[in-house]
KOLVEXDO-264110 format. One record per atom (N, C-alpha, C): residue number from 0; residue in three letters; atom name; x, y, z. Coordinates in steps of 0.2 Angstrom, whole numbers, always signed. Layout:
// residues N
NUM, ALA, CA, X, Y, Z .
...
//
This chain:
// residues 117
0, UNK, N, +465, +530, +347 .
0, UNK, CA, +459, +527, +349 .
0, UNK, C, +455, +532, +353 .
1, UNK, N, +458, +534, +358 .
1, UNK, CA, +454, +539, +362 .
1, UNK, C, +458, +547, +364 .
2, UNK, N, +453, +552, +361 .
2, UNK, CA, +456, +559, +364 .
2, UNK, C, +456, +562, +368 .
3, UNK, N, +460, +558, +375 .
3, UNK, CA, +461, +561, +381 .
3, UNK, C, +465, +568, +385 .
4, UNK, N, +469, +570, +378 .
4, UNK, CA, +473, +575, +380 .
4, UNK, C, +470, +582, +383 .
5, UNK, N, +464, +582, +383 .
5, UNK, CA, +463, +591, +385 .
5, UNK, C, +459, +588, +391 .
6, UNK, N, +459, +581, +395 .
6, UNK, CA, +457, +578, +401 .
6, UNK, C, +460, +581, +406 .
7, UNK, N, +458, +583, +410 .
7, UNK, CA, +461, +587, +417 .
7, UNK, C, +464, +583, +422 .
8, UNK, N, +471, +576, +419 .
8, UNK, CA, +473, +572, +423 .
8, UNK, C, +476, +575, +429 .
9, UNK, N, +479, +581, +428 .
9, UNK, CA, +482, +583, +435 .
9, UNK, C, +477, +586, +440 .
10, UNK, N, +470, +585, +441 .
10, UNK, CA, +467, +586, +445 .
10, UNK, C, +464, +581, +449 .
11, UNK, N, +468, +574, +447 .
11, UNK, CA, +466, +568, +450 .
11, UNK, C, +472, +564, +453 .
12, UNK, N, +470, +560, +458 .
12, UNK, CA, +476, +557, +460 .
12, UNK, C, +481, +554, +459 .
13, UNK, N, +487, +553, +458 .
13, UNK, CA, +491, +548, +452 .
13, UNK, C, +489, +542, +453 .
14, UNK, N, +487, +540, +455 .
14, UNK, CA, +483, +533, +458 .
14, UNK, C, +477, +531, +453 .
15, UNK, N, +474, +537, +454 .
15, UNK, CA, +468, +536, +450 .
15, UNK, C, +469, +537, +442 .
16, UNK, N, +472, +542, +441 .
16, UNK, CA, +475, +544, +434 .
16, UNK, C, +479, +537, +431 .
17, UNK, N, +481, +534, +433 .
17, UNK, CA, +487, +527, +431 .
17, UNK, C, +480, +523, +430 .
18, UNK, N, +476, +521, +436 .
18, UNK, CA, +470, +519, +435 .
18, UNK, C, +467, +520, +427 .
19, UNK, N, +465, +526, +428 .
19, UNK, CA, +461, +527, +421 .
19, UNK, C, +465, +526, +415 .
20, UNK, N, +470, +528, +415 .
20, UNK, CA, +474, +528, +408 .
20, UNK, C, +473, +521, +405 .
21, UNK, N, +475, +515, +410 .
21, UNK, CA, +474, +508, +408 .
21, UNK, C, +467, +506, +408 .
22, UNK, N, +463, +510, +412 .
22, UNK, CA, +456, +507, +410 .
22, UNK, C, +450, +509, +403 .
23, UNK, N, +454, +516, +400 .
23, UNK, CA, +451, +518, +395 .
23, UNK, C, +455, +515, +387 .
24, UNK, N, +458, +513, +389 .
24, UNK, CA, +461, +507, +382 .
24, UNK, C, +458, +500, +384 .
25, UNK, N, +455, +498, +389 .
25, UNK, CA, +453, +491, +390 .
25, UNK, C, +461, +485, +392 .
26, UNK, N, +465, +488, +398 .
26, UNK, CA, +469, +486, +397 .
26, UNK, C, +467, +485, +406 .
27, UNK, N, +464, +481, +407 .
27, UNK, CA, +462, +477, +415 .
27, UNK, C, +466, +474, +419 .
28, UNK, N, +472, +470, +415 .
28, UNK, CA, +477, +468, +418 .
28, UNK, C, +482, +473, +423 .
29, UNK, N, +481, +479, +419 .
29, UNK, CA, +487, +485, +422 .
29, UNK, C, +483, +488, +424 .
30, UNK, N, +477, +490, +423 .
30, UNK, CA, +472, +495, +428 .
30, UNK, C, +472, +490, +435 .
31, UNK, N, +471, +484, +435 .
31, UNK, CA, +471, +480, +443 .
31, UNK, C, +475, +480, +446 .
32, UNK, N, +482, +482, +444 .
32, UNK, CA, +487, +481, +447 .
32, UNK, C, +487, +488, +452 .
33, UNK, N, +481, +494, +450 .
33, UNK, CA, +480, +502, +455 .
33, UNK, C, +476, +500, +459 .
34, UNK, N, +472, +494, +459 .
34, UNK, CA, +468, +492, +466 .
34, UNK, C, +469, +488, +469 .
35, UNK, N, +470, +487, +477 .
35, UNK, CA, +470, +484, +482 .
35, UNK, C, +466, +475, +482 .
36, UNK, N, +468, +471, +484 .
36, UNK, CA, +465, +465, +483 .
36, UNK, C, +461, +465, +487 .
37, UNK, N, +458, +468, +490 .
37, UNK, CA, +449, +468, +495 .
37, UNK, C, +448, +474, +491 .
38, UNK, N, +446, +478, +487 .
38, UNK, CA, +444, +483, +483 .
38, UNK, C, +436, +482, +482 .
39, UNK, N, +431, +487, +483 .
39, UNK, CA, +425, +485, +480 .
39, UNK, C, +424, +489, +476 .
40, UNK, N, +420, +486, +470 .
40, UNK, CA, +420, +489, +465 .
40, UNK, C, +411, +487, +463 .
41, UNK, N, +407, +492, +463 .
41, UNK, CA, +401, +493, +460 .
41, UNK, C, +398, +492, +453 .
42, UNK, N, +398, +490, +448 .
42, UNK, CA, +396, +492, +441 .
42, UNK, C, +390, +491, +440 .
43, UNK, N, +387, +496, +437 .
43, UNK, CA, +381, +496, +436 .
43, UNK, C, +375, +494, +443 .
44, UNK, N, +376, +491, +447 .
44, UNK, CA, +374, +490, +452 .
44, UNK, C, +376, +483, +455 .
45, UNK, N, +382, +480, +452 .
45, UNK, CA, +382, +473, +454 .
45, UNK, C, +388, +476, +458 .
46, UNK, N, +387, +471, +463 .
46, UNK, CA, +393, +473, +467 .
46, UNK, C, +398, +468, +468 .
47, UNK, N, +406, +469, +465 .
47, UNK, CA, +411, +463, +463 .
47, UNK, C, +415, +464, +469 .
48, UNK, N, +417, +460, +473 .
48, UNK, CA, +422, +461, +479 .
48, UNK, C, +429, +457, +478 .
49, UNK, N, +433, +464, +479 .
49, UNK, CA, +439, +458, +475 .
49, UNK, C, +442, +461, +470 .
50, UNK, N, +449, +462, +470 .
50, UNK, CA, +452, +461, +462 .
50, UNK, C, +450, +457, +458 .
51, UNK, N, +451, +448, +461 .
51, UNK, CA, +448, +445, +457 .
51, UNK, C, +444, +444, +452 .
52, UNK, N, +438, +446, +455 .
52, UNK, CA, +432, +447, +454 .
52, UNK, C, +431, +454, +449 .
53, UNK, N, +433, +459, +450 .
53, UNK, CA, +433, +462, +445 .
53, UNK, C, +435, +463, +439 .
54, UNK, N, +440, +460, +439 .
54, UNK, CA, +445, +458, +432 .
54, UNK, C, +442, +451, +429 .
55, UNK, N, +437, +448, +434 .
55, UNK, CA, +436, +444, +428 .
55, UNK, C, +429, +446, +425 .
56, UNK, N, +426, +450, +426 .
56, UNK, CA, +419, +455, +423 .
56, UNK, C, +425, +459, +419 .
57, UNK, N, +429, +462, +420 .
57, UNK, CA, +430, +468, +416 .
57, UNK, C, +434, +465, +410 .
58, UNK, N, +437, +459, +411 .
58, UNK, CA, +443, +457, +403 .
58, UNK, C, +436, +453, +401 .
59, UNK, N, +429, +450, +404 .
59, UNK, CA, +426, +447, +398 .
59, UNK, C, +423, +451, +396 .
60, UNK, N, +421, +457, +398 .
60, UNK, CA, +416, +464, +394 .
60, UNK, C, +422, +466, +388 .
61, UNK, N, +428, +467, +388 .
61, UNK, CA, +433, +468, +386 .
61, UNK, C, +434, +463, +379 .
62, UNK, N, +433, +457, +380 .
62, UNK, CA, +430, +452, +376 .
62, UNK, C, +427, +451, +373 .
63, UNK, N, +421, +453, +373 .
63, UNK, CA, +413, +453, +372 .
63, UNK, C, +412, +459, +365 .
64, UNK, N, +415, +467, +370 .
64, UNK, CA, +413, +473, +367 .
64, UNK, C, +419, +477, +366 .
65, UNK, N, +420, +481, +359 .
65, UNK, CA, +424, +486, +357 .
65, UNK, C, +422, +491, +359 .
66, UNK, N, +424, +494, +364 .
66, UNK, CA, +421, +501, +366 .
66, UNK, C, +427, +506, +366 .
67, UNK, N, +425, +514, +364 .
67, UNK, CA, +427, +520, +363 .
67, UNK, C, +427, +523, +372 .
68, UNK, N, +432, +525, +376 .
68, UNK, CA, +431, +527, +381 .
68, UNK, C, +429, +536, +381 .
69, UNK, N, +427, +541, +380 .
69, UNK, CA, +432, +547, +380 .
69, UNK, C, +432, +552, +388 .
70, UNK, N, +433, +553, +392 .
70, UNK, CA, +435, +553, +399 .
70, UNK, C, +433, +564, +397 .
71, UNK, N, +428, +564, +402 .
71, UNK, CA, +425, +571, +402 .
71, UNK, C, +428, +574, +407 .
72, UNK, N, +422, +577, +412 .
72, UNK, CA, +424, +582, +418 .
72, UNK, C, +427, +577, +425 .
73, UNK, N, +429, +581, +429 .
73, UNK, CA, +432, +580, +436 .
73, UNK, C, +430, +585, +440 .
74, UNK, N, +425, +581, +445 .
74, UNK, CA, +424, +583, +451 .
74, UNK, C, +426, +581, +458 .
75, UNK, N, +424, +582, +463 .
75, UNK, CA, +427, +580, +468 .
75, UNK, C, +423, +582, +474 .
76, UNK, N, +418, +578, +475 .
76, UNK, CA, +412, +579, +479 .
76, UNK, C, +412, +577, +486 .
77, UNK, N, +421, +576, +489 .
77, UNK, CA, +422, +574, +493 .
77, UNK, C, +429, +573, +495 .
78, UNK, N, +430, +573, +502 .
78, UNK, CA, +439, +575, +502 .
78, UNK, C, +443, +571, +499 .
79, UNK, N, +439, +563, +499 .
79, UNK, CA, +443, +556, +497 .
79, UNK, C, +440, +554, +491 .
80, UNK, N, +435, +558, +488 .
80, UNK, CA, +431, +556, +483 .
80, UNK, C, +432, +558, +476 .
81, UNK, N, +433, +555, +471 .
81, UNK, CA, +434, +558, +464 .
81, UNK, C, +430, +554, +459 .
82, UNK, N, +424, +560, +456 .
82, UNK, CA, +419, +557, +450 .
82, UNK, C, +423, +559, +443 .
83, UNK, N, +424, +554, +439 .
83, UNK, CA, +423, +559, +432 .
83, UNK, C, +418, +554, +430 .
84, UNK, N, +416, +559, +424 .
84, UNK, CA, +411, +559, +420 .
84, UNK, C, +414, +556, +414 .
85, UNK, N, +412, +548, +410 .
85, UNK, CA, +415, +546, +404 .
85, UNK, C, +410, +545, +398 .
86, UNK, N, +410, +545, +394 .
86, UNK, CA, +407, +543, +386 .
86, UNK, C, +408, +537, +384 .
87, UNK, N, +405, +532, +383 .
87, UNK, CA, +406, +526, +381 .
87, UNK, C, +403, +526, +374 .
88, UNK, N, +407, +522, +370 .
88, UNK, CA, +402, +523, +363 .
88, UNK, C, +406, +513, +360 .
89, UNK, N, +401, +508, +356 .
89, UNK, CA, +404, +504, +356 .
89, UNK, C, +398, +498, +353 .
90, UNK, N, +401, +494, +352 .
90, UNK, CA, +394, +487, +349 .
90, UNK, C, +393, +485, +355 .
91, UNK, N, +390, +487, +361 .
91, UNK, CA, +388, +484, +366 .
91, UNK, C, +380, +487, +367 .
92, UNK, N, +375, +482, +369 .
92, UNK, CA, +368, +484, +369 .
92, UNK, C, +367, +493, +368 .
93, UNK, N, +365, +495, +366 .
93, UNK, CA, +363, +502, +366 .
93, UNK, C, +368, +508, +363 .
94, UNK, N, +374, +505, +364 .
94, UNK, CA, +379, +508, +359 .
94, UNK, C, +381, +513, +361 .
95, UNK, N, +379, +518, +367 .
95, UNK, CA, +380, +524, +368 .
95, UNK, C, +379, +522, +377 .
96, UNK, N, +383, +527, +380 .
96, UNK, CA, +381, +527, +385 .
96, UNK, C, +386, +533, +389 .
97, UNK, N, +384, +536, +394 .
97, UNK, CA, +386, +541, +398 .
97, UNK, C, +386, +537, +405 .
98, UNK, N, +395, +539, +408 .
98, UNK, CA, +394, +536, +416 .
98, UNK, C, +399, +541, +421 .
99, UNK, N, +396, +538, +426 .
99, UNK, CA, +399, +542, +432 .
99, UNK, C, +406, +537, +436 .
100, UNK, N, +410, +537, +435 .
100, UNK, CA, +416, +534, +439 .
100, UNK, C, +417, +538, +443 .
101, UNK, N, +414, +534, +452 .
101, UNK, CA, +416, +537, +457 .
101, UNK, C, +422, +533, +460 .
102, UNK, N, +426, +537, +462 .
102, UNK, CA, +434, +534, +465 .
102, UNK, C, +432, +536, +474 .
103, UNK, N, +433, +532, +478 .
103, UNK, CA, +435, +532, +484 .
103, UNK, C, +441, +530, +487 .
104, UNK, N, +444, +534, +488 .
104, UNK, CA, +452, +532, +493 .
104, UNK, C, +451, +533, +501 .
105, UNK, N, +456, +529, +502 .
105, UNK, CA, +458, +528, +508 .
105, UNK, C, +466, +528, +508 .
106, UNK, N, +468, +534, +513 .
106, UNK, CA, +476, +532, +513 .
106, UNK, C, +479, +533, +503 .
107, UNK, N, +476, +535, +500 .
107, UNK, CA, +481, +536, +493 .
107, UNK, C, +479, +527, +490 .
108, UNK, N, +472, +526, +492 .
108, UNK, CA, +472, +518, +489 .
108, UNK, C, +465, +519, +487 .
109, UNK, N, +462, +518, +480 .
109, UNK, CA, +458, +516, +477 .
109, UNK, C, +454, +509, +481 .
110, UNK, N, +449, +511, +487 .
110, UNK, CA, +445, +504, +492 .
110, UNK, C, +439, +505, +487 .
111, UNK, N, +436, +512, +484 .
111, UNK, CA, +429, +508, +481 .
111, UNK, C, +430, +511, +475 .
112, UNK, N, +428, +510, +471 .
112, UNK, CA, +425, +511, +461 .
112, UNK, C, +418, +511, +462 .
113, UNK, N, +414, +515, +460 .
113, UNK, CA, +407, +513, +459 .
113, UNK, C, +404, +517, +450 .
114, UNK, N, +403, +513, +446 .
114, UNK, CA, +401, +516, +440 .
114, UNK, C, +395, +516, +439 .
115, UNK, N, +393, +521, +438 .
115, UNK, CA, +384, +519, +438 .
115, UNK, C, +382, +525, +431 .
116, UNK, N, +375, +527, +430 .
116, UNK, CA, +372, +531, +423 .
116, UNK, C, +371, +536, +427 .
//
């Protein structure tokens, strides 16, 4: 489905990496179990507070839309901070899209997610 192999996952946190691997199959159920249950998480500009809350936007997008993940660069614009840059391609409005997945930890814990263009 997706070729993630020349992905730089050892530059990222094992937290965050476990994170991504379930979240670029669309598999929500196992990417939530890498976040905190007060977690906030950004998308696009809505702000979801909450495991709850975010698993229930993210399994009905997941529902809605087939999307193609492919997982680019990794930066780290911060000592707690980790962006990668992903490619979405998929029957979802516009069909194409480029994002920035910013990770913030705390302590080795995924507190904020923020996705934005």
């Amino acid at each position: 489905m997706n070729d993630t192999t020349a992905f730089a996952w050892d530059e990222l946190p094992q937290v965050v990496a476990d994170y991504l691997r379930a979240h670029v199959v669309q598999d929500f159920a196992t990417a939530m179990t890498y976040l905190p249950e007060d977690v906030t998480v950004i998308d696009n500009g809505e702000v979801l507070q909450g495991r709850g809350a975010t698993f229930k936007v993210f399994d009905q997008s997941a529902k809605d839309y087939d999307v193609d993940t492919t997982l680019g660069s990794v930066s780290r614009p911060a000592d707690d901070v980790w962006e990668v840059e992903t490619h979405l391609s998929g029957n979802f409005p516009g069909g194409e899209v480029d994002l920035r997945m910013i990770f913030t930890l705390v302590d080795d814990v995924i507190q904020k997610l923020e996705i934005t263009v």
